[in-house]
N, C-alpha and C positions, 0 to 999 in steps of 0.2 A: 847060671849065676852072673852077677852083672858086675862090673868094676867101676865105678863112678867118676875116679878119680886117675888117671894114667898117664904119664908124660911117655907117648909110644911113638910119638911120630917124630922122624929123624931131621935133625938139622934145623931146630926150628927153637929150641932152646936146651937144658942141660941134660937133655935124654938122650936118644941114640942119635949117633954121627951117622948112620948111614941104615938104608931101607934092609941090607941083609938084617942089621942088627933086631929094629923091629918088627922084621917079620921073626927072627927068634923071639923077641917078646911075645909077641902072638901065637908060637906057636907052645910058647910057657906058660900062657893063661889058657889055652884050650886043656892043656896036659893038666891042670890045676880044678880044671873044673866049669872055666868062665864061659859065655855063649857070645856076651859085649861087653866093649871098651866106650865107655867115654874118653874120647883123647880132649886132654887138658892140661895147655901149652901152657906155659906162664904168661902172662900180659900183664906189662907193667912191672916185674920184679927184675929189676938194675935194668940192665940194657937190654932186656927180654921183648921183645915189641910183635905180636901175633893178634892182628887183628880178623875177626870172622872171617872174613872171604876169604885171606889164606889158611884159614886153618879148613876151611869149608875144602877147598880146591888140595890142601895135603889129605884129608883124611879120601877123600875120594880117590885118590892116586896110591895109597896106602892099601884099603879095601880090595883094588883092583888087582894090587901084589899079592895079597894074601887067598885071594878067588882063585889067582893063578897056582897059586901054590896049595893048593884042596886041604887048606885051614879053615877051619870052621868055628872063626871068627868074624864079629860085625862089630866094626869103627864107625863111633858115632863122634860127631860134633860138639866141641865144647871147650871152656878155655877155665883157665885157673887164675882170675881177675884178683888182682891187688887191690887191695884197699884203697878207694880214690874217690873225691867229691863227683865224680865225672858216670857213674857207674849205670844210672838212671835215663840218664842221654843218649850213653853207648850202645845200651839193651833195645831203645827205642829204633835207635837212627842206625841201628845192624852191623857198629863196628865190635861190639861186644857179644857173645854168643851164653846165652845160657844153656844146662845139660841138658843136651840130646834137644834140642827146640823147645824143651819144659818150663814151668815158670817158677825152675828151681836154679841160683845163679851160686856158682862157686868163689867162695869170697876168699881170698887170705890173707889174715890181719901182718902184719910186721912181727918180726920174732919176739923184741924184747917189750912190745908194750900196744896196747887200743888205744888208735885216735878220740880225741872225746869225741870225735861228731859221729863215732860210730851210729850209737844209740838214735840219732834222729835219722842217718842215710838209711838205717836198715827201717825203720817206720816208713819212710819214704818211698821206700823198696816195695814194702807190703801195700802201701796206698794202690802203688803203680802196678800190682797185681804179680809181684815177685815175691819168690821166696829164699832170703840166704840161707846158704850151707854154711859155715865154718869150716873150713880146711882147717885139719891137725889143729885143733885148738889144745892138746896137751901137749903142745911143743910150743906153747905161744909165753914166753914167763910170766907174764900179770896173773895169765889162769894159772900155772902149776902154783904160782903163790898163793891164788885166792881164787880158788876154784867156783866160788858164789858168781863169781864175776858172766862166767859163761850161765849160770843158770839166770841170771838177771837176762842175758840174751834169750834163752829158749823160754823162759815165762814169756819175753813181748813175741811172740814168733818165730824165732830164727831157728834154724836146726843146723846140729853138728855131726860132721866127719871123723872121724878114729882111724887112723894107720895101723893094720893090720901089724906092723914090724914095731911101732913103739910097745904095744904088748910085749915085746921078747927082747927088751931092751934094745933095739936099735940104736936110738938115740937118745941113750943116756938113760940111767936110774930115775931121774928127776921126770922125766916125761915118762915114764914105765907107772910110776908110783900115780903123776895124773891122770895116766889113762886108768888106772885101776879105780880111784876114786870116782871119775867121771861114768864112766861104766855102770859100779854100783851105785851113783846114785841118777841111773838111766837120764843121763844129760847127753846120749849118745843116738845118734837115728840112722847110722850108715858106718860100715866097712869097707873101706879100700886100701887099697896096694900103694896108692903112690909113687908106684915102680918106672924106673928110670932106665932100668936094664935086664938081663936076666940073672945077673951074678951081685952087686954090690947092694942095689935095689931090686931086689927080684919082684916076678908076682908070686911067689911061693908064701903059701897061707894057711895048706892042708894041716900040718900038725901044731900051728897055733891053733885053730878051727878047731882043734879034738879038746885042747886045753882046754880052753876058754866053756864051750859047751858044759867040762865038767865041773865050773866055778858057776856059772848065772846060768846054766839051763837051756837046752835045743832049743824052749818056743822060743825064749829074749833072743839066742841067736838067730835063730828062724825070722824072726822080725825083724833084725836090723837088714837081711837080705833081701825079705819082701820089700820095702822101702825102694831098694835101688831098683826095682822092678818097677813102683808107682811111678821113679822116674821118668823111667821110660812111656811109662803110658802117661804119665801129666794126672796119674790121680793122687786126690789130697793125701795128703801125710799127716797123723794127728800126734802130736807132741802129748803124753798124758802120763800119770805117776811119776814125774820125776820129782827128787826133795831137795834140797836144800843141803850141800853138801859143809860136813865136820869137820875140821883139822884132823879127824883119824884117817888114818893111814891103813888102805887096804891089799892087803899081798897076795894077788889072784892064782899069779904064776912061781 
């Protein structure tokens, strides 16, 4: 199983202070089930600054921790890119890192609202032969308000991420209640942890995983897994049946 999305590498922003810490991360997503990490630093969110070469030169110093310690985990490359006109340049000129060297780039919008220029950097994206993810788009307010808004994104291209923890209420009813909507009306193309530690943000997923399954079905969730797998190998991801989500309110959990 593949983790897409993971702030695992120590000292570099809001995840672990220290290499003991994520090698216990690592050794919480082996116990959970995972085989790879994408680590993905923040760049660009407040004073967050991780540009590829160090995230390239930690994740390799991290790998090399956890070899030694007969965890059988693989840390892959990758960064959690903020929303910024700049994003297209970065990807090109190698200060920006898309998942695992794929031409899938982890984008995440600002909490309370989407820049208008989203809409054209992400077509621009797609010109330049990338493809955005949305990070936790049901934590984003515009979407919990108006959930149509992310499907306007995934009709032009783009595909979305779901935190395994807003499921179970993590953060909050109001992002519980989007992920549920966004779910069923499959606006979702990936599962991750987003896990920052092994206690407050864990990677712990197994007994959401069992839920979930008995609300929308092993193949849908079989598929959002296979996905983080395509990333890995860089093959297409096809975005298909999703509808156009209601004002109703769907209660999975």
């Amino acid at each position: 199983m593949i983790d897409i999305h993971c702030h695992i590498l120590n000292q570099v922003d809001d995840g672990p202070k220290t290499e003991t810490a994520s090698l216990a991360m690592a050794q919480q997503a082996e116990a959970e089930g995972f085989t790879d990490i994408i680590a993905t630093p923040h760049h660009l969110k407040g004073d967050y600054f991780n540009l590829r070469p160090s995230v390239v030169e930690h994740v390799a110093e991290l790998n090399s921790a956890i070899k030694d310690n007969d965890i059988n985990i693989t840390v892959h490359v990758g960064q959690e890119i903020r929303l910024h006109g700049e994003i297209i340049e970065g990807l090109k000129n190698g200060d920006l890192a898309s998942l695992a060297g794929s031409r899938y780039a982890l984008i995440e919008f600002p909490t309370q609202s989407i820049p208008v220029f989203t809409e054209q950097l992400f077509y621009d994206l797609q010109m330049a032969g990338y493809v955005p993810v949305i990070a936790h788009p049901e934590r984003n307010f515009e979407i919990m308000e108006n959930p149509e808004r992310l499907y306007e994104f995934v009709s032009h291209g783009a595909l979305a991420q779901l935190t395994w923890s807003s499921l179970d209420g993590k953060f909050g009813k109001k992002s519980k209640k989007s992920s549920e909507i966004l779910l069923e009306n499959q606006l979702v193309h990936f599962l991750a942890t987003d896990a920052h530690d092994t206690t407050r943000r864990p990677l712990l997923h197994k007994e959401i995983e069992e839920r979930l399954v008995k609300k929308i079905g092993a193949n849908q969730v079989q598929e959002l897994k296979d996905n983080a797998i395509k990333v890995l190998k860089n093959d297409i991801i096809v975005a298909d049946d999703y509808t156009v989500p209601s004002q109703k309110r769907f209660f999975l959990f």
